[in-house]
N, C-alpha and C positions, 0 to 999 in steps of 0.2 A: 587462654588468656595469659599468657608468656611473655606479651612483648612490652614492651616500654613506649612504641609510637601513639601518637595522638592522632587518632582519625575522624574526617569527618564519614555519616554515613549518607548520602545525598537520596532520601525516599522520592519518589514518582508513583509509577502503576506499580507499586510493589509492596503495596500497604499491609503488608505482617509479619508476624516474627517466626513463623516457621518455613523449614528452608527454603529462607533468604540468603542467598550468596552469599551476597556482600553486606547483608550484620553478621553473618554467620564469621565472615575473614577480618570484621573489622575486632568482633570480639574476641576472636583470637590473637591479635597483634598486640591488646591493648586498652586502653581507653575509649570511648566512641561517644559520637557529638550528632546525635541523629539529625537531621533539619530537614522538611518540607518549605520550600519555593515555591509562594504562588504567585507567578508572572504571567496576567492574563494579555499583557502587550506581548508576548512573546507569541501566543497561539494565532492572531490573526485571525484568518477566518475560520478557524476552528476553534472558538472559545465556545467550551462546552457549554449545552444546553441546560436549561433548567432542571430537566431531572437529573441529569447528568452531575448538576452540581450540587445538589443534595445529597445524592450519594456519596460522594465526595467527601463532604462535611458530615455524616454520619462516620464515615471509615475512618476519616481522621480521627475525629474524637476518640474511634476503638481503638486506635493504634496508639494513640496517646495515653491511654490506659494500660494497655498491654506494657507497654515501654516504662512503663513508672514502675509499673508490678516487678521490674528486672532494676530497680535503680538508676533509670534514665529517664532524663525530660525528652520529650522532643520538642524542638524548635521549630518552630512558624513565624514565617518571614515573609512579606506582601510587598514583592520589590518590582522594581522598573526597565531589571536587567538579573538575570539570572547569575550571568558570572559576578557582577560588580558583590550580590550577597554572599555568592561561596568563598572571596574573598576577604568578605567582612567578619566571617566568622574563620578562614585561616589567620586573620591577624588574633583575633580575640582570644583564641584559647593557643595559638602558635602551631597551629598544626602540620603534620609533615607528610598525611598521606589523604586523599579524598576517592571514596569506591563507590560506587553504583550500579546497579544491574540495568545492560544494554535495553534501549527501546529502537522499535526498525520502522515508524514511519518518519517520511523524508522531514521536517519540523525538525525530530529530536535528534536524525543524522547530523544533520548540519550544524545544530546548536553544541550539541555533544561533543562533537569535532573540535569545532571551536572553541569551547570550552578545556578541554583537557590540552589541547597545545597551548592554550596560554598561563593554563596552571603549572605545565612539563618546563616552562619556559621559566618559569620563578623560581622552580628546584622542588615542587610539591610533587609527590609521586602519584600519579593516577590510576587507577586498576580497574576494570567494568567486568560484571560477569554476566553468565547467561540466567535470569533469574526469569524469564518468560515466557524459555521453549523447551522443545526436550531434545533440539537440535541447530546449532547455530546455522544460517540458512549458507555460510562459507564449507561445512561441514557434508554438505547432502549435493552431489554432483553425478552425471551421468558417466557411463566406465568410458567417455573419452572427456572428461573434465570440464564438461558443459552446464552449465545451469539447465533446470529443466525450467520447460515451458506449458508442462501438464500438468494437470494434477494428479492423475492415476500414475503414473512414471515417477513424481517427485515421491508419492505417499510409501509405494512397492519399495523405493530403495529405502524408504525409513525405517519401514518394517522390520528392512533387513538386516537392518545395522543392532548394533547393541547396546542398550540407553545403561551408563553409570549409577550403579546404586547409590541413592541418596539417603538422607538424615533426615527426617520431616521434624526429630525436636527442634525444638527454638534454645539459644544460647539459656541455660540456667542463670544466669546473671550476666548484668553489665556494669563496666564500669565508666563511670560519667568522666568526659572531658571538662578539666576546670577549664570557668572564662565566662566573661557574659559578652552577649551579644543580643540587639535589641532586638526583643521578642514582641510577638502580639497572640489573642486568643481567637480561637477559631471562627466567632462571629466575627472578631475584628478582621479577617480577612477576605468578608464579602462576599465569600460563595452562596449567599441566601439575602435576599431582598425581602424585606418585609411586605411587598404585593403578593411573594409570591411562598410567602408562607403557608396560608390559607389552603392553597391548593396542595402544597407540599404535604400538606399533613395526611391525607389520603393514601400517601405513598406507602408511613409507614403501616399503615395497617396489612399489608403484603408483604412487604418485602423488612429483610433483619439484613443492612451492610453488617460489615467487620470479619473482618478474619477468622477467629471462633464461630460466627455464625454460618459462615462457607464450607466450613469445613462438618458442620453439622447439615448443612444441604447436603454436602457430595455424601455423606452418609445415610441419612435418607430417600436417597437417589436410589442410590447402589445396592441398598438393601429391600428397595420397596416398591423400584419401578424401571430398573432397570431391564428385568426378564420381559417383561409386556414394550420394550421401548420398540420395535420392530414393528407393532401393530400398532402402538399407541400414537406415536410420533408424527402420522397423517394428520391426525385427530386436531382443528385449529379451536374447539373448543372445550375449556380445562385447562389440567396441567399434564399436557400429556406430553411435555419434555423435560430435561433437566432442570431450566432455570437457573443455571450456573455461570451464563452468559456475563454477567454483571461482575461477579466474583471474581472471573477471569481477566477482563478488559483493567480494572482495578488492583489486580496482583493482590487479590486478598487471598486466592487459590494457586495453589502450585499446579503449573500442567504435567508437571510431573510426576504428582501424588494422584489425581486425574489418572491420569493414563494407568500407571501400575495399579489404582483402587480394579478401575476396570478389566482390566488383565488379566490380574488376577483372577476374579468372578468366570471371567470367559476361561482360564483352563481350568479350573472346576467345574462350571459346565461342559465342555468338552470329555473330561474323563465320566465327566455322569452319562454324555450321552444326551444331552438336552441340544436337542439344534435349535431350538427359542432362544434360550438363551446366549447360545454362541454367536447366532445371527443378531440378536440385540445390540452383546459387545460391540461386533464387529462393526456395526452402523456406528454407533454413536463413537468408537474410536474413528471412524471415518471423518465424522464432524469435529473431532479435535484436531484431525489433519488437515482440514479446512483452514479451521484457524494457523494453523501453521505454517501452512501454504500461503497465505492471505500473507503475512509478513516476507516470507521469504520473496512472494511477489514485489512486493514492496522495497525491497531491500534491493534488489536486481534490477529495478525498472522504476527508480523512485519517484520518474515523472508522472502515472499511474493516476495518480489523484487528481490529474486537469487533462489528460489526455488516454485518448486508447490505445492499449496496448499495438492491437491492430491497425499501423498504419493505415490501411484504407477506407477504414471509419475517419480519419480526417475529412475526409470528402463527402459527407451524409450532411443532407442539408436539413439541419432539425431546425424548429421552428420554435422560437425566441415569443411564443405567446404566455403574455402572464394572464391573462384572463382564464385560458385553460391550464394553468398552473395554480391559480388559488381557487379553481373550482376542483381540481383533483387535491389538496390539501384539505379542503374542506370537506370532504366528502361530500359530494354533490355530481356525482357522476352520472348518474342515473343507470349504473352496476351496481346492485345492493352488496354485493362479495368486497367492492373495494371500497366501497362506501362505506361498509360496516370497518373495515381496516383501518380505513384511514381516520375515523374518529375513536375508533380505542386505543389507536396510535396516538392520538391529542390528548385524550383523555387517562390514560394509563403511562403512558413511555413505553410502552411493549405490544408487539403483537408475534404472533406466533409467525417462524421461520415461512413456512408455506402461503401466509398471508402477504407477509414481505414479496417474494416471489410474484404472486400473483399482483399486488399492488405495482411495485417498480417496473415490472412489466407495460402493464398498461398507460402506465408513464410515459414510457420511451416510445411502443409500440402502436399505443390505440391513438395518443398526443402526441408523437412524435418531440416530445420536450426533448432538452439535453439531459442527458445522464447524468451531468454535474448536478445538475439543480436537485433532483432527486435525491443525491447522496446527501448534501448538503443541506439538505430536509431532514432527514433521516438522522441525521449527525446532531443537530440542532431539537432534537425531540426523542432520541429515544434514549429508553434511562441505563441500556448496556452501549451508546455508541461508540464503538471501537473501528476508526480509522482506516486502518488495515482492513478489517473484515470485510465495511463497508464497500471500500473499492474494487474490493474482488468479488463482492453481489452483485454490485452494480454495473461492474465490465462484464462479468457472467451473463448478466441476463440482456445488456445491450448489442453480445455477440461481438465483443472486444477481445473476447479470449481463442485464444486455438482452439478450446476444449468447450468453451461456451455454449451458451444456447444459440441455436441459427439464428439471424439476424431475421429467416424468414418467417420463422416458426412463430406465428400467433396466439399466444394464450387467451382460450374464450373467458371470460370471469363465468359465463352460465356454465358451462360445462366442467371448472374446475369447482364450482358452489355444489352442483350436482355428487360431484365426488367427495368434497370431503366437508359439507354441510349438508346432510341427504336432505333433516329432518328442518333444518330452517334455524334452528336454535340460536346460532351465531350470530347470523342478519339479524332475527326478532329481538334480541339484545342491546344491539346497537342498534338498529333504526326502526325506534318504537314506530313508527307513524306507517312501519310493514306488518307490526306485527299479528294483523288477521288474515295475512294475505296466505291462501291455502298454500301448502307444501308444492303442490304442483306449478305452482307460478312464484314463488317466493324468491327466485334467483333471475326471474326475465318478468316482471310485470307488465311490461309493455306489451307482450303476448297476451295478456291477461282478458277475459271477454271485459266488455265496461261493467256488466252486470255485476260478475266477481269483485272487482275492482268499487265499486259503490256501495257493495254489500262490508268490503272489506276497508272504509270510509278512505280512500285510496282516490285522490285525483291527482292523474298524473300533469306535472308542468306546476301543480300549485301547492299539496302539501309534498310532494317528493317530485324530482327532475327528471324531464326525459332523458333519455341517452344522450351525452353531449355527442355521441357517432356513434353510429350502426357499424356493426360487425363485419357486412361486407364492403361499405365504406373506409372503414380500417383498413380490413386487411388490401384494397386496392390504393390506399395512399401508401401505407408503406412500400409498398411492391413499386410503386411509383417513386419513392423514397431513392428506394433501392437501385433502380433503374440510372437516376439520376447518379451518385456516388460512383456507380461504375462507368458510367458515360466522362465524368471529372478524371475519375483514375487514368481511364483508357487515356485520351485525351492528354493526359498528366504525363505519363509515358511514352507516349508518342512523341510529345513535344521534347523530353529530355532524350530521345533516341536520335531525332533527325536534327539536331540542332537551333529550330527557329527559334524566333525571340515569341513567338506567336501568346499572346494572353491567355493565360490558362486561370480561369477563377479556383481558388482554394478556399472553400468551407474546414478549413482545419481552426475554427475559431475557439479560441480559450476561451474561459471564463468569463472574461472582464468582456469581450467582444461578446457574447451571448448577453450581457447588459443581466447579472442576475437580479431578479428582486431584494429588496432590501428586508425583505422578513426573509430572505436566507442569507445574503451579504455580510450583513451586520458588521461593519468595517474590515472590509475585506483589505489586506497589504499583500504586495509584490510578495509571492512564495521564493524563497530564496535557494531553493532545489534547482531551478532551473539554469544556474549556474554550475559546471561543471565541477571548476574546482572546488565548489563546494559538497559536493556530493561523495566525502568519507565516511568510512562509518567507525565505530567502535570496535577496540582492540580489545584483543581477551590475551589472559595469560597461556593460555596454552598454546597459542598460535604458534606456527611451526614456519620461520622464514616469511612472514605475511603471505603464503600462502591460504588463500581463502578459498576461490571455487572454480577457481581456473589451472589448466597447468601452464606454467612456463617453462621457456629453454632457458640451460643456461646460457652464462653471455660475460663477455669482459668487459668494461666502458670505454678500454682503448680498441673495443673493435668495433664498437660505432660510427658512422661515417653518414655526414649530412648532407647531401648536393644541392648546392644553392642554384643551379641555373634553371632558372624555370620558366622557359619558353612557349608559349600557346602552340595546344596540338588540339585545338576545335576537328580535325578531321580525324582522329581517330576514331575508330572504330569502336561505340560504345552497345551495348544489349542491356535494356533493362531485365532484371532476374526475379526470383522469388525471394523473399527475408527468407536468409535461412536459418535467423534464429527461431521465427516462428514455425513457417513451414515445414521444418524438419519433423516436428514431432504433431505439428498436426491432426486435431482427431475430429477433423469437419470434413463439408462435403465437396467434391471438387468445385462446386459454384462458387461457395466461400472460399475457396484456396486463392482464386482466377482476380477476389477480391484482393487479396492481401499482398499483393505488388507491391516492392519499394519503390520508390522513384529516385533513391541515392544511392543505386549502386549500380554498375554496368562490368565491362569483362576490359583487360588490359594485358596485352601483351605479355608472355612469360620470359624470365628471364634465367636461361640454364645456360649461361658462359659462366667459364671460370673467373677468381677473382680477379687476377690482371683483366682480361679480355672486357669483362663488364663495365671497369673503367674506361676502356677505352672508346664506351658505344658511344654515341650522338645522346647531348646530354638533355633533348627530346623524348629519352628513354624515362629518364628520372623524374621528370617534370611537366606539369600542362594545369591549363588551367581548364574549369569548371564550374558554370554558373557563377562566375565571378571571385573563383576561387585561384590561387596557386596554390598548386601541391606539387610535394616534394615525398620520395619516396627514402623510407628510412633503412635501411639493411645495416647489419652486423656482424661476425664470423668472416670475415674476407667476403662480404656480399653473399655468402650464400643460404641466410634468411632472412626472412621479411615480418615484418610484424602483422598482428592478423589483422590488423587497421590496415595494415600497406604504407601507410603515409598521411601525412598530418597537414589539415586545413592552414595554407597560409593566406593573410587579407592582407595587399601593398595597395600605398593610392596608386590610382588607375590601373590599376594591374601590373604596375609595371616591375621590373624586378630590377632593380639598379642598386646602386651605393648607399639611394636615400631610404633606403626599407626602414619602416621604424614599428616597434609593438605597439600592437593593436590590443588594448588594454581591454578587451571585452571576449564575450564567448559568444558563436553564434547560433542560433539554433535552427536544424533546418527537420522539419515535417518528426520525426519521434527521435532522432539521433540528435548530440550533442558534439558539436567542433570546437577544438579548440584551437586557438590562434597564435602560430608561431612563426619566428622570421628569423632566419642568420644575416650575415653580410657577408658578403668576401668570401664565402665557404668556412667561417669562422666558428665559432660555437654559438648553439641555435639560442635563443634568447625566453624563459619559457616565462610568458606574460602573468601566466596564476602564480609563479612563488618567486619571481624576478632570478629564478638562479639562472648565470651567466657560464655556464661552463656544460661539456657534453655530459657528466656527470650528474647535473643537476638536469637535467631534460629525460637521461634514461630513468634516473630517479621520479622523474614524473610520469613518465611511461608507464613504470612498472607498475606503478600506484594503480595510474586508470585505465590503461592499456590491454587488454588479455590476448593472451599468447595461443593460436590453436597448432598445433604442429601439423598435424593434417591440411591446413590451409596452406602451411611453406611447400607441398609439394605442384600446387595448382598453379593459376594465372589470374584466380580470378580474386579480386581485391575489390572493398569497400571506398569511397571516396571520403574522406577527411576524417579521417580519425574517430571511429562509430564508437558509442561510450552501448556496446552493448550490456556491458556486467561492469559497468564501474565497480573498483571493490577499496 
């Protein structure tokens, strides 16, 4: 506490005082002005659910407590814009520096972004730390500077690396930023409805928020169920996990006091010689790497959360029925495994990991629903919903990921009840109206003789529901499913190989085109991720040259060079390929690979002339167009490298390439990649539409931003079409 500045500190998922970043830097500078912002117009379709926000308003209060105990208020503010607040309390106390610790779904990228260049821009100094992970996801790259796209690849190098010893005390005192600023109390800001009290008060009989209390979980954990977590962890009924989930998504828990607690445990088990316990650790550290992964996904690919990873899931023609979406909400499936899930899911806000699984499954799988709907269920109800997480269950289990589950693979609910419900316990629980139904039939009663079934006061269709679909009805529509998607794909590729204008139907429907219900909607707005230039993310202090997770070459800006002539070459020679950002690391089966075809990339000519000679080619070399695109090919070094983009989407009217080119003030999107839309004149400096800079400088500058560099790629031919935002960074 040395310094003289006045900081504000800007709380989120970070609700405690022990190592916390940024109280941790702000205490030390100085003064500090803690404030929680709650801008539920800022969330859109993800304003948390009711348990969700209960917890919330429990944590707060403890945080508010804790923070008194040190000499500080925190401030609570229930505003209509986030920035408009952080500057109502930089005027009030005069403040000169605002820190926060980073969040990585696509929401806080953008706003965050936004946010700190307009505060950088008034002369307030901005700072973001890592207060979430135990690895910034710019930080973890494959040994040729690739993001990975596994999660056994991503978690290996984590391991390998060396995590910073940290501080878990909390600052011994703070000292208050004088100034007022209009404050409210924590009812006054709405996170709890008086409907929905009543219900809430059940929660707390389970469950203790606050930061003191999480950190009294993780020791309880560690000391008393950790060793059995190997065996216990099947187990969906009890507490036979951590339950730290909440803690975490909430920043009341450090992942990084997590991880070391655990660590620890495991090499003293290790030198004792206990393989229980080692294999314990080693799982449940797995599941922290989960979480890990879940961001870092996010962070790489932030369109994720409306779309699949897996380009060729665009083309899976799922079925937009809400009747079989508010019978699997309700539990009314006639699977008592998801049945019983999905109302302790209503009823509780939690169900155990392996239920989730088995549930979101049968969603996609047996109902062929969209995966969105699901998540956004899930989001909207459960009392740890954490964003990130969810969208990497969700693509997991829809068979969106490389690593995923096969999109073929069927999960039975009988034969998973069988496994980790032997004795019935679970279902009788939740669906009283089973619960005489013998152990032998208790997961499939429709097998059941009538006799059993009437002894066991069990009529199916009237106190409990038949199967809304048979088993091998499932599994033969989805295979049908299946069929179809890759008949599109095919189709999809072919059409962009031989040139026709031919109709090719694309089931790559978002969100708002899948028409969601309004019990998961709940004013749903335009996600504003799907904008390019909006997809920055948060600066840390230690960055080294914004080097994040890419490598780049170096480069001068006078060796850039932009060739405006862009002449139609419809007859070149195009091959559709594999993504190779997914493909590469791949750990599916070739049927799945055959799925995962891009349809925006093809092979182009290599260019090994020297720099004169290069200028000299037909300037059909540099330029063609593309589904209604011009592109222009960008090189630098005397021409002799290429950006791993190749060249950058330009949109003219009519195609045509003349004098009257003008910016095209928008960004296009085409099936999982991101174009962005650029024009020169005259061979002058290119004009870059997202930051209006007018000079070559200000275009490479853009480049570098969203651009990533592979050097491996400069030595090939084969190039992406219009500028692929594969790792915006």
């Amino acid at each position: 506490m040395g310094g003289n500045s006045k900081t504000i500190v800007w709380f989120r998922r970070d609700l405690r005082v022990e190592d916390n970043p940024a109280l941790a830097a702000a205490a030390r500078d100085g003064s500090v002005f803690p404030v929680y912002i709650w801008c539920p117009k800022e969330e859109g379709q993800f304003y948390p659910g009711r348990v969700s926000r209960w917890w919330l308003k429990q944590s707060l209060a403890h945080l508010e407590k804790s923070l008194r105990s040190l000499g500080a208020e925190l401030v609570l503010i229930e505003a209509q814009s986030t920035l408009s607040a952080l500057l109502d309390c930089v005027d009030a106390i005069g403040a000169t520096k605002v820190v926060y610790n980073n969040l990585y779904d696509p929401i806080s990228l953008v706003r965050d972004h936004n946010i700190k260049q307009t505060l950088v821009e008034l002369g307030i100094s901005v700072q973001s730390y890592n207060g979430d992970l135990l690895y910034e996801p710019w930080e973890v790259y494959d040994d040729e500077g690739n993001a990975f796209t596994t999660f056994d690849a991503y978690w290996d190098k984590c391991l390998e690396m060396q995590l910073e010893p940290v501080s878990h005390l909390p600052p011994w005192q703070l000292v208050p930023a004088a100034g007022a600023v209009q404050n409210c109390s924590i009812e006054d800001l709405g996170l709890e409805k008086e409907s929905e009290k009543s219900s809430n008060a059940l929660l707390g009989r389970g469950w203790s928020p606050g930061w003191s209390n999480a950190d009294k979980a993780l020791s309880e954990f560690v000391e008393h169920h950790l060793l059995d977590y190997s065996k216990d962890r099947l187990k969906v009924w009890g507490n036979s996990t951590s339950l730290l989930s909440p803690y975490l998504h909430f920043g009341e828990l450090s992942v990084r006091k997590v991880f070391h607690c655990v660590r620890l445990k495991q090499i003293l088990w290790v030198r004792e010689e206990n393989t229980t316990g080692d294999e314990s650790a080693a799982l449940f550290l797995r599941s922290i790497g989960l979480r890990e992964y879940s961001r870092y996904i996010c962070f790489n690919y932030p369109f994720t959360h409306e779309r699949s990873l897996l380009s060729s899931l665009k083309h899976f023609p799922w079925r937009a029925d809400h009747a079989l979406f508010k019978t699997w909400r309700q539990g009314r499936t006639g699977y008592p495994l998801v049945d019983a899930g999905m109302r302790e899911l209503w009823a509780t806000g939690w169900i155990h990991n392996k239920i989730r699984v088995i549930v979101s499954s049968f969603c996609v799988k047996f109902l062929l629903l969209p995966w969105q709907w699901g998540m956004k269920y899930f989001w909207d109800t459960l009392l740890d919903a954490d964003l990130e997480s969810d969208i990497l269950g969700w693509q997991y289990i829809s068979g969106s990921l490389p690593d995923g589950h096969e999109l073929e693979f069927l999960d039975s609910p009988q034969v998973q009840g069988l496994n980790c419900d032997q004795e019935g316990e679970y279902v009788r629980h939740w669906l009283p109206e089973l619960a005489r139904v013998p152990n032998e039939w208790i997961h499939h009663p429709w097998d059941a003789p009538l006799a059993v079934l009437k002894s066991a006061g069990v009529e199916l269709g009237l106190n409990y529901p038949n199967p809304v679909v048979d088993i091998e009805s499932a599994r033969d529509r989805l295979t049908d499913a299946i069929s179809i998607m890759r008949e599109i794909e095919l189709a999809s590729r072919v059409k962009n190989s031989n040139g026709t204008n031919e109709e090719v139907v694309d089931n790559a429907n978002s969100v708002e085109d899948l028409d969601i219900p309004k019990v998961v909607l709940k004013g749903r707005t335009f996600c504003p991720t799907s904008s390019s230039n909006d997809q920055n993310v948060p600066s840390v202090q230690n960055l080294k040259n914004e080097l994040l997770n890419r490598k780049r070459p170096k480069y001068k800006d006078d060796e850039m060079v932009l060739q405006n002539e862009l002449p139609n070459c419809e007859d070149m020679v195009r091959k559709s390929r594999m993504d190779d950002d997914l493909s590469s690391t791949a750990e599916s089966s070739s049927a799945k690979k055959q799925a995962t075809s891009s349809i925006n990339s093809f092979t182009v000519p290599s260019y090994s002339a020297s720099p004169n000679s290069a200028m000299e080619q037909s300037s059909s070399k540099y330029g063609f167009s593309y589904m209604g695109w011009c592109v222009v090919l960008i090189w630098w070094s005397g021409f002799e490298r290429i950006l791993h983009s190749g060249f950058v989407g330009m949109r003219v009217s009519n195609g045509a390439t003349d004098d009257s080119m003008s910016v095209q003030n928008s960004v296009e999107v085409r099936g999982e990649m991101e174009y962005v839309c650029m024009v020169s004149k005259n061979g002058q400096s290119p004009l870059d539409c997202s930051k209006g800079a007018h000079s070559i400088g200000g275009i490479l500058s853009f480049l570098e931003k969203f651009y990533v560099v592979d050097e491996t790629s400069l030595q090939d031919s084969t190039l992406c079409v219009g500028g692929k935002l594969a790792n915006p960074v």
